[in-house]
C-alpha positions as CSV (number, residue, x, y, z in Angstrom):
1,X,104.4,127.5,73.1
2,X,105.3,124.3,71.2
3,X,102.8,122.2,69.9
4,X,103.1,118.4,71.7
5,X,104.4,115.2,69.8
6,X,101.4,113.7,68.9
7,X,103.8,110.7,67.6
8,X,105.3,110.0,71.1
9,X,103.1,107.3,73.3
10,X,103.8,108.8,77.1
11,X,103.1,106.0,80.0
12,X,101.4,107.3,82.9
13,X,101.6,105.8,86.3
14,X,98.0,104.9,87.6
15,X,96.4,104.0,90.7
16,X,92.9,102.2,91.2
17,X,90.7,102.5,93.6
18,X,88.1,99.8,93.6
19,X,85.0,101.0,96.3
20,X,82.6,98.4,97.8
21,X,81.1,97.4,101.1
22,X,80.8,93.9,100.3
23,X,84.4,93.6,99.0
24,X,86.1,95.5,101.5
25,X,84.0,94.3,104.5
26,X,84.6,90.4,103.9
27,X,88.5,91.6,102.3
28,X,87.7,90.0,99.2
29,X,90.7,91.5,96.9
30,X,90.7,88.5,95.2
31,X,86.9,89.2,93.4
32,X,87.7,92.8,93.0
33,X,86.5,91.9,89.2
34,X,86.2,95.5,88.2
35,X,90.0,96.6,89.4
36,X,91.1,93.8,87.9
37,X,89.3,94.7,84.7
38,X,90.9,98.1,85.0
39,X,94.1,96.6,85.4
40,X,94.4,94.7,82.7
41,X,93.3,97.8,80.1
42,X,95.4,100.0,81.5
43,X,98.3,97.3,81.4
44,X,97.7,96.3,77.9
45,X,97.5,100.4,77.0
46,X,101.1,100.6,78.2
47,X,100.8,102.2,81.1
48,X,101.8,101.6,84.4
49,X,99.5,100.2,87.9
50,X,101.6,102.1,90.6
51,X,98.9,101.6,93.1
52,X,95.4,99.7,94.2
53,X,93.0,99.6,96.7
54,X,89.9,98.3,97.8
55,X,87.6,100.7,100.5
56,X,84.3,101.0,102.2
57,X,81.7,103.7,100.7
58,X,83.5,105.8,103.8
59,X,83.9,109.2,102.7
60,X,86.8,109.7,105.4
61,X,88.8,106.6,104.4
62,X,88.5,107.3,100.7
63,X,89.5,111.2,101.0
64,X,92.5,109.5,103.0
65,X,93.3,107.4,100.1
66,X,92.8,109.8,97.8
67,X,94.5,112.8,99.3
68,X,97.5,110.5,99.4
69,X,97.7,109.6,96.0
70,X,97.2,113.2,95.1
71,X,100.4,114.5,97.2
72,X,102.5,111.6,95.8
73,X,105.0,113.0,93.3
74,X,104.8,110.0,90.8
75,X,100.9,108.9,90.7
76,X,100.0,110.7,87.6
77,X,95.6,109.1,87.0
78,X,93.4,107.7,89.4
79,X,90.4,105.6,88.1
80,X,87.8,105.2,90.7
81,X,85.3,102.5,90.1
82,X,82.0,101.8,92.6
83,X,80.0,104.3,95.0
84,X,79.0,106.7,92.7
85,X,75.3,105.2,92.1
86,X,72.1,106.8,93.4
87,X,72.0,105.1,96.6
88,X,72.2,106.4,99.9
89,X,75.9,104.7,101.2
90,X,77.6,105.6,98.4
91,X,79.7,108.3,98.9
92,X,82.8,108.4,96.1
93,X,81.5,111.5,94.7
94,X,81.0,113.3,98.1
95,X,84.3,112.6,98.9
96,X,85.9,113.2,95.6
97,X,84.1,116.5,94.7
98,X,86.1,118.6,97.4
99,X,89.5,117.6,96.7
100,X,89.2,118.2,93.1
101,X,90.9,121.7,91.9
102,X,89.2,121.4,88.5
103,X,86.2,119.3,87.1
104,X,86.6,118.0,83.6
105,X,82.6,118.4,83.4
106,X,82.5,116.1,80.0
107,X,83.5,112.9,81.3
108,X,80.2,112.9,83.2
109,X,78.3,114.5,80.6
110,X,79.8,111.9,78.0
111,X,79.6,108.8,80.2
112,X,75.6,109.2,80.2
113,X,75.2,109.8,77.1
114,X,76.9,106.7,76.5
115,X,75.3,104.9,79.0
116,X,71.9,106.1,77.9
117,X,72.7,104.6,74.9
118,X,72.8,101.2,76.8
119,X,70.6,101.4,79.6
120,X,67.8,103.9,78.3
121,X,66.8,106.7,81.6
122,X,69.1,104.5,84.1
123,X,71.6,106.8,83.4
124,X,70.5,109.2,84.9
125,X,71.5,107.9,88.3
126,X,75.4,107.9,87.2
127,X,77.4,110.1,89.4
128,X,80.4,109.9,86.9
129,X,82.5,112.4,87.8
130,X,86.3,113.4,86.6
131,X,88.9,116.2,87.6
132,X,92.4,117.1,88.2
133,X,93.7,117.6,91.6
134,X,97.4,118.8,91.9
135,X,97.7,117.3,89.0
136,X,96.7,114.0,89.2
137,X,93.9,113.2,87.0
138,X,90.9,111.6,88.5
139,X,88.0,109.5,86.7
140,X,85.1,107.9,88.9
141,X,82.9,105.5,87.4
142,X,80.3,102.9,88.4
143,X,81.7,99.5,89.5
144,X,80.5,97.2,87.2
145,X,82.4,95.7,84.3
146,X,80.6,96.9,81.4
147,X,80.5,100.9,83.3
148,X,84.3,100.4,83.6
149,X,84.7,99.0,79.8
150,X,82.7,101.8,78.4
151,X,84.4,104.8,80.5
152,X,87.8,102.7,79.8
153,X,87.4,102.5,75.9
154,X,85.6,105.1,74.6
155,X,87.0,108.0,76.8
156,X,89.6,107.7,79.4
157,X,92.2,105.1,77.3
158,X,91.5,107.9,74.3
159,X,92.4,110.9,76.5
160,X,95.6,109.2,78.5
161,X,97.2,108.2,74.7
162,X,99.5,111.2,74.2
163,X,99.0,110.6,70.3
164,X,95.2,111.3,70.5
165,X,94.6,114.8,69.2
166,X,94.1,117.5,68.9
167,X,93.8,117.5,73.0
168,X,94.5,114.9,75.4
169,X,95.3,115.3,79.2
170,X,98.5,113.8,79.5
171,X,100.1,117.4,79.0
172,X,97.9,118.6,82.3
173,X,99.0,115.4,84.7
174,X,102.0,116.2,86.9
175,X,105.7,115.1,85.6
176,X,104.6,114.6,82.1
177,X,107.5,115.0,79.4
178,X,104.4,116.3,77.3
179,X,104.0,119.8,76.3
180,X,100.4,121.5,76.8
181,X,98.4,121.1,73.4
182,X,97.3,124.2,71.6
183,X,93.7,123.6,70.7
């Protein structure tokens, strides 16, 4: 199998999903403050926002979402951001975890260990979760802006540059002109 061209930058089209019961309930796109901070990193990355939207913690309405954006032929990433706290109405992970065919275990794993790092045993109550669903590639995070900044920078951005090696996972996201890596 040939190796990938860890000298070619691929853009992936992404979609955001911002979730919060305060936004959505008063419709209040315009303080989404997290999506917009995902926006812009993705944006100045190179890739591409194909995609957004704001929803309740309803597990119903964001499996909706979701299971839309996984059928669509050209949305290659997903970043979640809000409802994956320890709280009772949040619900992102609930709804996520059955729609994933594959977990990618160390984003979660990873994202603690960052976040410990920051907030000492509060990071325990992160429900960071990431997996690939007919090939779309899914990251859920917490919803504020330094959560979203940390997942962003240290390992999402990383793992979505085709030049990062030895791995990345734009060869595993649907359509990619990437070849699978050989690690």
């Amino acid at each position: 199998m040939p190796k990938p061209d860890l000298s070619q930058f691929y853009p992936l089209n992404i979609a955001i999903l911002t979730v919060s019961d305060s936004r959505s309930s008063a419709n209040d796109s315009k303080n989404d403050s997290s999506g917009d901070l995902l926006c812009g990193l993705l944006q100045s990355a190179d890739h591409q926002l194909v995609d957004r939207a704001l929803l309740p913690n309803n597990k119903y309405q964001l499996r909706a979402t979701l299971s839309q954006w996984i059928a669509s032929d050209t949305i290659q990433v997903v970043l979640i951001n809000g409802g994956t706290g320890f709280h009772h109405t949040n619900c992102t992970v609930e709804a996520l975890m059955p729609l994933l065919d594959t977990q990618v275990p160390g984003f979660g794993e990873l994202f603690r260990q960052l976040s410990f790092n920051q907030l000492g045993s509060a990071a325990l109550q992160s429900g960071a979760v990431a997996g690939l669903a007919n090939g779309t590639l899914i990251f859920a995070m917490p919803g504020s802006g330094g959560a979203c900044t940390l997942a962003m920078q240290q390992l999402i951005l990383p793992q979505l540059d085709s030049k990062t090696g030895p791995c990345n996972f734009v060869a595993h996201v649907k359509n990619s002109p990437s070849q699978s890596c050989g690690a």
